[in-house]
C-alpha positions as CSV (number, residue, x, y, z in Angstrom):
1,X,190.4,-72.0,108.3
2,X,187.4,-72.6,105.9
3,X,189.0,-70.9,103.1
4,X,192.6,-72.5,103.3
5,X,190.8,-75.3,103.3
6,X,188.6,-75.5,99.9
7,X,192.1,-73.1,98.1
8,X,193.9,-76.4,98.6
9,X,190.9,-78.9,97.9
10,X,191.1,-76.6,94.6
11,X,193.9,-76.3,93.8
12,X,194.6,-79.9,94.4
13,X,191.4,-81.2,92.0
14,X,192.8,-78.2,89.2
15,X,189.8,-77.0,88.9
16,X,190.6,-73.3,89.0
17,X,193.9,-71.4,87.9
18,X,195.3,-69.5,90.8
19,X,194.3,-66.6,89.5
20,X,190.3,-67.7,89.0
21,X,190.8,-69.0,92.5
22,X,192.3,-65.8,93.8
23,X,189.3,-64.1,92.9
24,X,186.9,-66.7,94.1
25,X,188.3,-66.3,97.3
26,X,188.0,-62.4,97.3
27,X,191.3,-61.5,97.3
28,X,192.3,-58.6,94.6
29,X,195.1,-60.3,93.1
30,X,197.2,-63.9,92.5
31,X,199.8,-62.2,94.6
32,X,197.2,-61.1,97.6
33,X,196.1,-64.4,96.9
34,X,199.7,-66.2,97.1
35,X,200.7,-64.3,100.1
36,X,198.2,-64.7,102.2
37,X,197.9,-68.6,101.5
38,X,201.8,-69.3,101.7
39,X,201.7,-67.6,105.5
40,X,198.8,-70.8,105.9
41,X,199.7,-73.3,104.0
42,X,203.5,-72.7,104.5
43,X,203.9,-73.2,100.6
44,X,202.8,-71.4,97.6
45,X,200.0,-72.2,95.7
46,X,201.7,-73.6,93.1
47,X,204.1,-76.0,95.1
48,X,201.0,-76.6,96.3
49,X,199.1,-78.2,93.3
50,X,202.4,-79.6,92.0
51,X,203.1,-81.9,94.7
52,X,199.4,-82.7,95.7
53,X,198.9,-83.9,92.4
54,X,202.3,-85.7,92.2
55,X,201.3,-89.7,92.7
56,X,201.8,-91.5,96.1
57,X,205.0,-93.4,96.1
């Protein structure tokens, strides 16, 4: 999925809130947005960013 993809290449670089990226996506709200990339991903957008930006041990 083309979209999952560049959400998490986002939200990984920071280059968007959630909420700019929601909308960059086309979805009508952070929580459209969160839903819909949780049942994808199998996290939410924020746990997400935290641990991709989290350093390799």
């Amino acid at each position: 999925m083309v979209v999952a993809r560049l959400a998490r290449d986002a939200l990984a670089r920071a280059t968007l809130s959630i909420s700019e990226l929601a909308r960059a996506t086309g979805y009508p709200s952070e929580s459209a947005f969160s839903t819909a990339f949780r049942r994808v991903v199998g996290s939410s957008p924020a746990q997400f960013r935290k641990q991709a930006r989290q350093p390799p041990r």
